[in-house]
Every structure is written in structure tokens, then in C-alpha cells.
C-alpha positions in Angstrom: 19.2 4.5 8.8 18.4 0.8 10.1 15.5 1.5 12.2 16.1 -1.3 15.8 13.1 -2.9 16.7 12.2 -4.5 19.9 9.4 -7.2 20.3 7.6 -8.5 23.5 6.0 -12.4 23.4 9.1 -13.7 21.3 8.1 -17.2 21.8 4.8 -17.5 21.4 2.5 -17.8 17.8 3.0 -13.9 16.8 6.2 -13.0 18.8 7.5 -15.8 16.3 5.9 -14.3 13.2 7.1 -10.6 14.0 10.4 -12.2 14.5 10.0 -13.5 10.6 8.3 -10.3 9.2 10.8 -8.3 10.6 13.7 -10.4 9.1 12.3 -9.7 5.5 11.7 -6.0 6.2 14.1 -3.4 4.2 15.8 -0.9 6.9 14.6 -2.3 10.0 16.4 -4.8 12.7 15.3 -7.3 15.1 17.4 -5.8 18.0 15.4 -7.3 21.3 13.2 -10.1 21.4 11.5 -10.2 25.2 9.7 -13.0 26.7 8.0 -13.9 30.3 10.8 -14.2 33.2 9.6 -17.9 33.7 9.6 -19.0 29.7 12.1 -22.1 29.2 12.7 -20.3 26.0 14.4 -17.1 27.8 17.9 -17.4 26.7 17.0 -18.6 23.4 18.3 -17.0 20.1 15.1 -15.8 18.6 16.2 -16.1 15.1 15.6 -20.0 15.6 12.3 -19.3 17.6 11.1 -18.4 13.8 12.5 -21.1 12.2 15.1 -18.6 10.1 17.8 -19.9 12.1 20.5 -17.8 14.8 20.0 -14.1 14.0 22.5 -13.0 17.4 19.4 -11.5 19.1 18.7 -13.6 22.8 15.2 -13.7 24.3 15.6 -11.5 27.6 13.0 -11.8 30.1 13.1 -7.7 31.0 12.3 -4.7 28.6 13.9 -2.9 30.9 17.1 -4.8 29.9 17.5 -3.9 26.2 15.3 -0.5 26.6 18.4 1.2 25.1 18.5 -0.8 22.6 15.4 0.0 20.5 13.9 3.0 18.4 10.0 1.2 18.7 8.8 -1.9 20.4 6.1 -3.8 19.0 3.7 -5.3 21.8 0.9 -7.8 20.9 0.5 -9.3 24.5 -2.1 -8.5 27.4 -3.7 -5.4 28.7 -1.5 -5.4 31.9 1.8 -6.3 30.6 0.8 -3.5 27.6 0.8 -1.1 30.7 3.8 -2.2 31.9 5.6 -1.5 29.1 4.0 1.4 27.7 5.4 3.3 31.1 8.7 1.9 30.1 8.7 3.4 26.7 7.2 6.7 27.9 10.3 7.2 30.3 13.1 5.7 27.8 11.1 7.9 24.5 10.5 4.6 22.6 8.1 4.5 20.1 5.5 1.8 20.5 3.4 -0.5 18.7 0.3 -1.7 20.1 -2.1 -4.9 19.0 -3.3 -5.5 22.2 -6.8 -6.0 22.6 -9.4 -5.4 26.0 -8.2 -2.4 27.2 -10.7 -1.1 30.4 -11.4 2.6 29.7 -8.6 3.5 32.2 -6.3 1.6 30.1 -7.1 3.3 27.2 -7.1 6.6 28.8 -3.5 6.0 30.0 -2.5 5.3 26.5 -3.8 8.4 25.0 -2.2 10.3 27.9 0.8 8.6 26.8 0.5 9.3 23.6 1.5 13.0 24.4 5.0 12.1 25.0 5.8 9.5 22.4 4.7 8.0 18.7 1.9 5.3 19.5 0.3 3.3 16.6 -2.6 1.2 18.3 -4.8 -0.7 15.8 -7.6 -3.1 16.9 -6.0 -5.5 13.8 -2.9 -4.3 11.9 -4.2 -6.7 8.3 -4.1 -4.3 5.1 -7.0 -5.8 4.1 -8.9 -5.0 6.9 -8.2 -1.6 7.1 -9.5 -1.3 3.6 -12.3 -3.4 5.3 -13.1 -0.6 7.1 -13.7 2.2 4.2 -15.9 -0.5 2.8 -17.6 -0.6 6.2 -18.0 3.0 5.8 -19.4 3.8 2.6 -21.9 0.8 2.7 -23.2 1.9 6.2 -23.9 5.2 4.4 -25.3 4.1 1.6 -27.8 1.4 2.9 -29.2 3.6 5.7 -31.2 2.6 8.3 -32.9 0.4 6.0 -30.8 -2.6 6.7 -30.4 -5.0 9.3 -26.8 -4.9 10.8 -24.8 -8.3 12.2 -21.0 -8.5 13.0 -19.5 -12.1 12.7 -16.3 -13.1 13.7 -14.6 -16.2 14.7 -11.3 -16.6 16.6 -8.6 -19.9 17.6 -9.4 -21.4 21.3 -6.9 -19.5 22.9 -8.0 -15.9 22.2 -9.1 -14.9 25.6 -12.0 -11.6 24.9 -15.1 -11.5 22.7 -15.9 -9.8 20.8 -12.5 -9.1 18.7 -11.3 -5.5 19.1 -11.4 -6.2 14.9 -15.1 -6.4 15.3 -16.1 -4.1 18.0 -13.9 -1.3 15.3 -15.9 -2.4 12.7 -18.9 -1.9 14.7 -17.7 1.4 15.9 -16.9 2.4 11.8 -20.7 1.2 11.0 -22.1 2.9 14.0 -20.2 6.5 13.4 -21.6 6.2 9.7 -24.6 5.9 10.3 -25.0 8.5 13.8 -25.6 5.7 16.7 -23.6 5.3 19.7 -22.1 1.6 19.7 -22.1 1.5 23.1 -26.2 2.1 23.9 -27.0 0.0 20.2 -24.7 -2.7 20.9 -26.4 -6.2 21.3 -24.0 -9.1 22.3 -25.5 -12.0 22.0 -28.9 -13.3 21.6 -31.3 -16.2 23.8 -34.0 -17.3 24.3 -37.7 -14.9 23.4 -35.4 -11.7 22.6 -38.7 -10.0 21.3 -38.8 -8.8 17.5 -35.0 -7.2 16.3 -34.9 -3.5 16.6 -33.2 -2.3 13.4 -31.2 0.4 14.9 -29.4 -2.5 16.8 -26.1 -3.9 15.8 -25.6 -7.4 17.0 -22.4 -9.6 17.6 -21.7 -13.3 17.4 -19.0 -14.6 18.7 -17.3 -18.5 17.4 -13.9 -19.9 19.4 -12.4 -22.8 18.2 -9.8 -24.6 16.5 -6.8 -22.8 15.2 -8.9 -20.4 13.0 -6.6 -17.4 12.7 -9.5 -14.7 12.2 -12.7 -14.2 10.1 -14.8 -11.2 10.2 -18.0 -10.7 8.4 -20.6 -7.5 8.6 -24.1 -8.4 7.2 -26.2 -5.8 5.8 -29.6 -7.5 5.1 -32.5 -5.4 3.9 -35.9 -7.0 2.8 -35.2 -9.1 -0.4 -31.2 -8.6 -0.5 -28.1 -8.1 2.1 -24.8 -7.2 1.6 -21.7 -8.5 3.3 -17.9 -7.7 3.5 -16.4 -10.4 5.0 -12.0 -10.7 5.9 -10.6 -13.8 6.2 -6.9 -14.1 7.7 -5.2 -17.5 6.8 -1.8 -16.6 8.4 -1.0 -14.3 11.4 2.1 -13.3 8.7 -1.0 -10.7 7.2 -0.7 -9.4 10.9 3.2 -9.2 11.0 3.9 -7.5 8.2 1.2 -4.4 8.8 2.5 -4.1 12.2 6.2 -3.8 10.8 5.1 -1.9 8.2 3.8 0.5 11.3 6.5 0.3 13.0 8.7 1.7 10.1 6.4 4.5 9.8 6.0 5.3 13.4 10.0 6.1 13.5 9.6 9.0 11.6 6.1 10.5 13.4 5.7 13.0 16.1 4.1 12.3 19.3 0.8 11.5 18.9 -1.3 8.4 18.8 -2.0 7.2 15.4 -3.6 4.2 13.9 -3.1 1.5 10.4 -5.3 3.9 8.7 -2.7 7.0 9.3 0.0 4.6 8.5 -2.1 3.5 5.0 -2.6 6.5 4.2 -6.3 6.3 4.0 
């Protein structure tokens, strides 16, 4: 059974990648491709969008409009318009994909209430290879201890719009569960002028914008005479595509419930 497949953001940098990832999938179907009501590009067929040429499926400036149409929706857009949708997908029983970062803690409540009517997958960054990241995270925050200094890096394009990375602040979260802490009271996010001698049970955060860099992430364990670090670098946003298809595959088949790439890896 081809499982249909809605995506929101169809014109912009990973509306157009989806729209590619999903075109190489096995079993799956770009059937709705929605953009913002004032986009030039509303009207568009999205199979050019991507460069693949016509695939039949128009950009639509409503969900609402091609609801009916879809078995999940992907949405990598902003915490409102996430809302927005999510309610849409709650009432219609569509499965839904989430990579959108800077949820408030209401937002995120909402979702997990939501999550008892429909299949959500929401992932902080949908990259195989950072979800193995992330067991890496995990065993080394158990084996070094508290005898290690610990620093998240990550760097971002201009246009991402919150710091840290929800990629980070998860791999923060992994390193802080392993090892007992609450991130949220050992947090440090950023550093100026006389900050006073580190305090090990810190974890800090630096933050880099610029250019077109797609997304590095790097967690420093540095102990006296040695540090280790696990470091993911994305080249392409296509790494981001294809584990968010890949979800979106999987999610068809799940229960309600809110899951994330981990469930979906298997790991």
C-alpha cells in the first residue's frame, strides 16, 4: 500500500529536499505539497520546486485543502504554524511528522496531549547519524563521570532563527540524564566577561550563525590531560530528508502515541 504524504514549506530549502527524498522513497507518495497563502510559488507544481521536474502535485496554500488527501504530513516549519496544523491533523486522524524546533512548554504540552489521538514522531534532528550520536552521547557521559568537563558546540546557516539547536539542547539533555543533572538548573548558555572559575557539573553551550553551514554539532569531554569529542557534521539537509521519510513510513503503521527517530531506529 503506497503510503500519501503531505509536506508543509514546499518552497523553501527543506520543503524542496522532502519533495526529492520522498520521490526516491519505495511505497510512499508526495500527494500535497503546502506553502504560505502569500508565496509567488503557490500554484506551482512541486515536482519542479525540486528540480525532478512536474510530478502532478500543486503547491496549495491551505492544509485544510488536501487534509483528505494524506495518511501523515511532515512539518519542518515554525512553532505556531506547527500548532496550526497539528489541530488539523488531530481532527482529520493524520499522522504527523514534526522537525520543528522552539517549542514554549505549552507548545510542547499540546503536542503530547495530542499525541493521545494520533501517531506523532517529533525529533529535535531526524539525521541517522545523529541519532547514533546520541548512544555515543550516552555511554561516554557514563563512562567519564563527573570527572570531565562538558561543552556542546554547534553551528547553524544565518537564517536559523533559535539558539541553541533543539539538536544540541537533546544532546545536552542525553548527557545530562546520564549522568543524573537536571539540564535546565546546570545549563550555562553562554559565557562573558569575569564568569568566575567553571563549575564542573555545568554544561555549557556555544552558539555560531553564519554562512550556509547546514549543521555541525560537537560535545567536548575534556578531563585533565585528555578530552573526548563526538562531533556530527551535516553537508546536505538530504541527511535530514531522508530520516524524516524514513519516519514517516514508519509512523503509518504505529499506534497513537508520540514517538521519536530513536523508536523509528530501532535503538
Amino acid at each position: 500500500m503506497t503510503i500519501r504524504i503531505g509536506i508543509t514549506g514546499a518552497a523553501g530549502r527543506m520543503g524542496r529536499t522532502l519533495i526529492e527524498a520522498i520521490g526516491q522513497a519505495d511505497d510512499l507518495a508526495l500527494t500535497a505539497a503546502i506553502e504560505r497563502p502569500e508565496s509567488t510559488l503557490v500554484g506551482a507544481d512541486s515536482g519542479e520546486l525540486s528540480g525532478q521536474g512536474k510530478n502532478g502535485v500543486a503547491v496549495v496554500s491551505s492544509l485544510a485543502d488536501v487534509i483528505d488527501d494524506i495518511d501523515v504530513l511532515i512539518d519542518f516549519s515554525v512553532p505556531d504554524a506547527t500548532m496550526v496544523n497539528l489541530a488539523l491533523c488531530s481532527a482529520s486522524g493524520v499522522a504527523m511528522v514534526i522537525g520543528t524546533t522552539g517549542f514554549t512548554p505549552e507548545q510542547q504540552h499540546d503536542i503530547e496531549q495530542a499525541a493521545g489521538l494520533l501517531p506523532l514522531c517529533k525529533a529535535s534532528n531526524f539525521s541517522t547519524g545523529v541519532n547514533v550520536c546520541f548512544k555515543l552521547l550516552d555511554m561516554a557521559a557514563r563512562v567519564l563521570g563527573d570527572d570531565v568537563d562538558i561543552e556542546v558546540y554547534e553551528a547553524h546557516h544565518r537564517h536559523k532563527v533559535d539558539a541553541p539547536s533543539g539538536t544540541a539542547l537533546s544532546m545536552g539533555k542525553v548527557v545530562a540524564d546520564a549522568l543524573g543533572r537536571d539540564l535546565d538548573k546546570v545549563a550555562v548558555y553562554g559565557r562573558e566577561g569575569q564568569t568566575g572559575a567553571r563549575d564542573r557539573n555545568t554544561i555549557g553551550f556555544a552558539t555560531v550563525r553564519a554562512g550556509d553551514i547546514v549543521g555541525d554539532h560537537t560535545v567536548i569531554f575534556a578531563a585533565d590531560g585528555e578530552r573526548v569529542e563526538i562531533t556530527h557534521k551535516a553537508s546536505s539537509r538530504m541527511s535530514f530528508a531522508r530520516g524524516a521519510v524514513r519516519a514517516a513510513g514508519w509512523l503509518a503503521g504505529q499506534n497513537s502515541g508520540l514517538y521519536d527517530m530513536q523508536d523509528v531506529l530501532g535503538l
